[in-house]
C-alpha positions in Angstrom: 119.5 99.9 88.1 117.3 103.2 88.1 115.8 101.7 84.6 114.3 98.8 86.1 113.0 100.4 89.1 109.6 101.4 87.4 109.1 98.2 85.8 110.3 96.2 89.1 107.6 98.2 91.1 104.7 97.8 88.1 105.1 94.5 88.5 105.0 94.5 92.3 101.8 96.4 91.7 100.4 93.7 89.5 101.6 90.9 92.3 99.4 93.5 94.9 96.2 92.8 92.8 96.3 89.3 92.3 95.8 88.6 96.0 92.2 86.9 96.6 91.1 90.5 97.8 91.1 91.5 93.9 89.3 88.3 92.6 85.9 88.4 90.8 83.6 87.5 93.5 84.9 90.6 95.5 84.9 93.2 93.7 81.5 92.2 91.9 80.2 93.6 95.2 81.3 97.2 94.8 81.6 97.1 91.3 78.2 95.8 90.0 76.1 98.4 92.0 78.5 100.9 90.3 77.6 99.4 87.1 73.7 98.9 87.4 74.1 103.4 88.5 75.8 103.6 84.9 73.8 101.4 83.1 70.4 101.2 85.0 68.4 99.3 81.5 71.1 96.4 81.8 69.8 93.2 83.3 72.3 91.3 85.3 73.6 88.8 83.0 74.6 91.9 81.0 75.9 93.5 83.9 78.0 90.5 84.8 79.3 90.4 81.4 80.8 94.2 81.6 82.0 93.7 84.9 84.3 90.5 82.9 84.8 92.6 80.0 86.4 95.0 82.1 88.2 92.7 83.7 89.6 91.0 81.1 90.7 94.3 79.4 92.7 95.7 82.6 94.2 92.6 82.6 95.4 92.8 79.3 96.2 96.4 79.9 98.5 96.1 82.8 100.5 93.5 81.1 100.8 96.1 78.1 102.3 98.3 80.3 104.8 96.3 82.2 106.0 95.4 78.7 105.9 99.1 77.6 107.8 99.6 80.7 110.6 96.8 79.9 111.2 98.0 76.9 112.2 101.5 77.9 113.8 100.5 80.3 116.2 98.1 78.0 116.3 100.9 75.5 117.3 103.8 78.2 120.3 101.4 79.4 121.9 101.0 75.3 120.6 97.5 75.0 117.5 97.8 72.6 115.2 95.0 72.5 115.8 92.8 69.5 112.8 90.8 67.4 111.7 87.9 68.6 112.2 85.8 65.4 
């Protein structure tokens, strides 16, 4: 059971920020100003852009480590993860 705790709670972590709270159109107000401070030559379709870029990639990021996660945590408990094909 102790194995799975970490995944278990990554993924209630990823459940946390899928709530409407986290969606585009509300952090875009926090995170565009932060943006325009960083990159202050950008022009706000570029700006936009990053601000999905960056989505995008923690998206693809926290799904890399939930399965990072499963697979340790199938390897620590003697049941290696086999190939898919």
């Amino acid at each position: 059971m102790v194995p799975f705790l970490l995944p278990v709670a990554w993924m209630g972590f990823i459940f946390g920020l899928s709530t409407p709270s986290f969606a585009a159109e509300e952090t875009g107000g926090w995170i565009l100003p932060l943006l325009k401070a960083l990159f202050p030559w950008a022009t706000l379709p570029q700006l936009e852009f990053i601000h999905w870029l960056g989505r995008k990639t923690a998206h693809v990021m926290e799904y890399a480590i939930l399965a990072s996660l499963w697979h340790r945590a199938f390897w620590r408990t003697g049941r290696p993860a086999r190939p898919l094909a």
